[in-house]
N, C-alpha and C positions, 0 to 999 in steps of 0.2 A: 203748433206746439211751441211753446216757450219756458224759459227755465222753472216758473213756478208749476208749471204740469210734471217738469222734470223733479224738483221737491214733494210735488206731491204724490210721485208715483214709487219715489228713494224711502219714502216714509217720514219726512223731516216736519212734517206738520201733521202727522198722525194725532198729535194729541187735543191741537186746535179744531182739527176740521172731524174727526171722527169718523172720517170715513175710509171704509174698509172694499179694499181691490176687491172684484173687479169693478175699475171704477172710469167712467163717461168722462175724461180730460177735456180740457181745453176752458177758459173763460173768457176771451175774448171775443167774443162772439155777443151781435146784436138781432133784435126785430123788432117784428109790434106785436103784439096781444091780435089773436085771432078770432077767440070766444073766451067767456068766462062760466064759475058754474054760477048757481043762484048761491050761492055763500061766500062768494067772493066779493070784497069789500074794496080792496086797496091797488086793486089794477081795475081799469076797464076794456073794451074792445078797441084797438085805434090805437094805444097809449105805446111806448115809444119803451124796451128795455133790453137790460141788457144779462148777460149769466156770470152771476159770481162763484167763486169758487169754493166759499164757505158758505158755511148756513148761519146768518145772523135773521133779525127778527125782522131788519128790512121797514120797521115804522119809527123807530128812534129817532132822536136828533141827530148823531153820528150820520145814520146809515141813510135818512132823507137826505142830508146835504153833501153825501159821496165824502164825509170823515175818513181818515185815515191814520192811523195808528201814530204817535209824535214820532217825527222824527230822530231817527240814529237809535230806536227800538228794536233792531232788526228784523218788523214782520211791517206787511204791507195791512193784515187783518183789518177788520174794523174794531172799531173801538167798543160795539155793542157790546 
């Protein structure tokens, strides 16, 4: 657990991230892709990722090249 689990458990990105307790913390966490289904496009089995803590759309230019919000914004979000 680290502080942004602690923000997002105080409520303080409630209105970025939308999501409503009870709620699965942590984002720093990695693996690989296990299986995929047959409508899965943009991951494959093998492929290397990691869990963020928002829901952005994850195919953008922002969110493909791991963007980051400008700095002295005060949110680490993506820029999606």
């Amino acid at each position: 657990m680290c502080r942004t689990d602690l923000h997002v458990l105080e409520g303080q990105w409630a209105e970025k991230s939308q999501v409503e307790l009870p709620y699965t913390i942590g984002h720093e966490n990695a693996g690989w892709v296990h299986a995929v289904g047959s409508a899965v496009t943009n991951v494959a089995e093998g492929d290397k990722v990691i869990v963020h803590p928002l829901i952005t759309c994850g195919l953008c230019r922002a969110c493909r090249s791991g963007g980051r919000a400008p700095a002295g914004s005060g949110t680490s979000a993506s820029r999606c």
